[in-house]
C-alpha positions as CSV (number, residue, x, y, z in Angstrom):
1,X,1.2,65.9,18.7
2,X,0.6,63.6,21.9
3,X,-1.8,62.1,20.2
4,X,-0.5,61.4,16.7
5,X,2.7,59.8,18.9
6,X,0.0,57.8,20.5
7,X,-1.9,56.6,17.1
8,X,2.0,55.3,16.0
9,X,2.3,53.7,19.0
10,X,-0.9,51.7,18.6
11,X,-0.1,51.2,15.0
12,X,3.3,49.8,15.7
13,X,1.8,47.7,18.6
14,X,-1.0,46.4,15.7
15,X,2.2,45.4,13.4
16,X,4.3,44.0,16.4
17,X,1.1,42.0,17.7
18,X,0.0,40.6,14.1
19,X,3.7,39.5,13.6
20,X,3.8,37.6,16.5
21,X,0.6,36.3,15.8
22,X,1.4,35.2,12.2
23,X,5.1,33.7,13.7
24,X,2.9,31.9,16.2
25,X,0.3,30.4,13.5
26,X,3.6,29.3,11.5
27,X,5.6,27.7,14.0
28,X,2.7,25.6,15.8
29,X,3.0,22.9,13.5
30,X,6.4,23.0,14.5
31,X,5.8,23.3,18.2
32,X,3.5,20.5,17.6
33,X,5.7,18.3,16.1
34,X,8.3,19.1,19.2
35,X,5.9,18.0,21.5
36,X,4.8,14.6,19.5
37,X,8.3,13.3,19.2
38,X,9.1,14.2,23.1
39,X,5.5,12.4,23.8
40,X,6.3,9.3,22.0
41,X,9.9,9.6,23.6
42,X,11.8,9.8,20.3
43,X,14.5,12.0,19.1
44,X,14.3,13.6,15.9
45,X,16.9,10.9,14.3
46,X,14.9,8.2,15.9
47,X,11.3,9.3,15.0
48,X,12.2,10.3,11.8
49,X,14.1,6.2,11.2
50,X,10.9,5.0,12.7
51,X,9.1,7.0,9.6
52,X,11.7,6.3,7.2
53,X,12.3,9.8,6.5
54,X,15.5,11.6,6.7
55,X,16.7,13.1,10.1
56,X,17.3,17.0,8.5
57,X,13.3,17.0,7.1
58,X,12.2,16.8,10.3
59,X,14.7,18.9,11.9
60,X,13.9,21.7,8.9
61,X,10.0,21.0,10.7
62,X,10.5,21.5,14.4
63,X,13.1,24.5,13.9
64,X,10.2,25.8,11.5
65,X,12.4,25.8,8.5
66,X,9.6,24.3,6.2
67,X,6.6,22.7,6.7
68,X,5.4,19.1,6.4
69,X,4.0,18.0,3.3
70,X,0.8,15.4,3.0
71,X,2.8,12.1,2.0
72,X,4.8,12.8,5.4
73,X,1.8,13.3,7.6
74,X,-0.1,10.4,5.8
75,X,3.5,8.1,7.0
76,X,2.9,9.5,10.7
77,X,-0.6,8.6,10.8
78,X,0.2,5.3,9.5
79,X,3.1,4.6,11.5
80,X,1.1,6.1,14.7
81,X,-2.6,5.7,14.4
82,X,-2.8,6.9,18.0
83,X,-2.1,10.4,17.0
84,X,-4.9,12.5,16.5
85,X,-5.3,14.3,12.9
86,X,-6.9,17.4,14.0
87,X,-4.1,18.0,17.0
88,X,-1.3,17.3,14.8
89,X,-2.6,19.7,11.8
90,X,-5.0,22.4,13.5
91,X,-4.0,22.2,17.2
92,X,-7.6,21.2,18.2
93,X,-8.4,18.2,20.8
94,X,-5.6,16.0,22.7
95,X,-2.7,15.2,21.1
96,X,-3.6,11.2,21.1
97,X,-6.6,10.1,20.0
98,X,-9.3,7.8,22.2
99,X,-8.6,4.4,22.7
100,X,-12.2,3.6,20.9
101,X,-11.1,5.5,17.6
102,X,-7.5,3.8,17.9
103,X,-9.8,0.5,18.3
104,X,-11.2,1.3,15.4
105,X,-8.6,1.7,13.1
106,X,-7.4,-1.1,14.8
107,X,-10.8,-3.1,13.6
108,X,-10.5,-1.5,10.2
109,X,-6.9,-3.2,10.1
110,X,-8.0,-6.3,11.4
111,X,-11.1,-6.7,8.8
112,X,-9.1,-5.8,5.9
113,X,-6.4,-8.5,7.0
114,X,-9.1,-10.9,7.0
115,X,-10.4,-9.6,3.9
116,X,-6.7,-10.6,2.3
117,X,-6.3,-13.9,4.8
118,X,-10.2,-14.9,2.6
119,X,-8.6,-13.8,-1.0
120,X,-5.4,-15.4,-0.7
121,X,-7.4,-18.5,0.7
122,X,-9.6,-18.4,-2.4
123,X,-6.7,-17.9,-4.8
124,X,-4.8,-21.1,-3.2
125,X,-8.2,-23.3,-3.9
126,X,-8.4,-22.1,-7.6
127,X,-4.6,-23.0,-8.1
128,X,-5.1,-26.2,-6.6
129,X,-8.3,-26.8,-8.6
130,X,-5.6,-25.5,-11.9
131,X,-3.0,-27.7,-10.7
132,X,-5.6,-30.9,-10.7
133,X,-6.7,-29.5,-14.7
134,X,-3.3,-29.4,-15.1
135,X,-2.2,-32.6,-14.6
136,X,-5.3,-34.6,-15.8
137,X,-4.1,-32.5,-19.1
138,X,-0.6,-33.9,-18.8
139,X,-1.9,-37.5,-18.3
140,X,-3.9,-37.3,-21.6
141,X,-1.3,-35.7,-23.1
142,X,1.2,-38.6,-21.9
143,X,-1.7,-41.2,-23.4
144,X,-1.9,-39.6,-26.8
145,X,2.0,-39.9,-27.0
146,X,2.3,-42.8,-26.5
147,X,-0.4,-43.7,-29.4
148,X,1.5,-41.6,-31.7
149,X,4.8,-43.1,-30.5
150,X,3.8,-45.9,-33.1
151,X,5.5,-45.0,-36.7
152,X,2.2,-46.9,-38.6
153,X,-0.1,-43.9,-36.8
154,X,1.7,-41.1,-38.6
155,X,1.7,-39.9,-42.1
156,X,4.5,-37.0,-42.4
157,X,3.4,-35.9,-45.8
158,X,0.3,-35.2,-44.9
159,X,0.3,-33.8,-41.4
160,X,-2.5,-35.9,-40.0
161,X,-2.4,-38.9,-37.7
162,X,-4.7,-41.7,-37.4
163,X,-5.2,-43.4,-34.0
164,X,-7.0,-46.8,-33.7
165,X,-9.2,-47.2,-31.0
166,X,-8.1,-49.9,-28.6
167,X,-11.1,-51.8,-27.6
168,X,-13.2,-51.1,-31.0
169,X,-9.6,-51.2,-33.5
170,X,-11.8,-48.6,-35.3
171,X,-9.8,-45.8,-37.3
172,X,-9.8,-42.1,-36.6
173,X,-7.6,-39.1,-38.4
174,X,-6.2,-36.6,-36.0
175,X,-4.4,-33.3,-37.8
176,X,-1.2,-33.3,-36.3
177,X,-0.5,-30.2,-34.0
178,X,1.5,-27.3,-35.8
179,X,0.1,-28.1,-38.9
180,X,-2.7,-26.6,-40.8
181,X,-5.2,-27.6,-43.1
């Protein structure tokens, strides 16, 4: 009998132990998340305005209530590229990343604004080159009207023009725009 009260005892320890570690695997993230916004001297409220989130998620995550989901972590690694991935989510390493990976991301950053400073660069340059099409359009444009400003150049009834040339006073038939042959 000593020893079957002894196996229960064991067995119950087992349970109580496997709880606590199961409790304990749940609320790290938690813990964690305690422990980044005391670290980057934030309250809740404030570190969750900082990742435009709302004040209860985050409370709901440090009192273990639920769990974060990607698009929120994705924000805090976005917002705070010093934090390290693998602390935050598995509890491994520091809890800030080196200064060489945070110069990386930095670098990343800085290449893809140049990336975007050399695009927008090269779209201004095709505008302006469009804007120079544009107007040489306009100024033909202007010259044509102002040959077809002339009542003897038009024939209504049949929907074409004719244009003399100024230097040679040769002829030449034009089909009006908006008309079809």
């Amino acid at each position: 009998m000593h020893y079957i009260s002894k196996i229960a005892t064991t067995h119950q320890l087992f349970h109580i132990n496997s709880n606590a570690k199961l409790e304990t695997m749940e609320n790290n993230i938690a813990e964690r998340f305690k422990v980044l916004i005391k670290e980057l001297g934030k309250s809740n409220h404030s570190f969750a305005l900082s990742i435009a989130k709302n004040s209860t998620t985050i409370s709901n995550i440090v009192d273990g209530k639920s769990k974060p989901g990607y698009e929120l972590l994705e924000t805090i690694f976005q917002v705070y590229p010093q934090v390290s991935r693998d602390w935050l989510l598995m509890g491994e390493g520091t809890i800030f990343r080196s200064s060489e990976n945070v110069v990386r991301s930095g670098e990343y950053l800085q290449e893809y604004l140049q990336k975007l400073e050399s695009n927008f660069e090269r779209l201004n340059r095709q505008i302006e080159v469009k804007d120079q099409q544009i107007a040489q359009k306009d100024k033909q444009i202007d010259r044509l009207m102002d040959l077809l400003g002339k009542p003897e150049c038009v024939t209504e009834e049949t929907g074409l023009v004719i244009i003399e040339h100024p230097s040679t006073g040769k002829y030449f038939r034009v089909e009006a725009l908006g008309t079809s042959a």
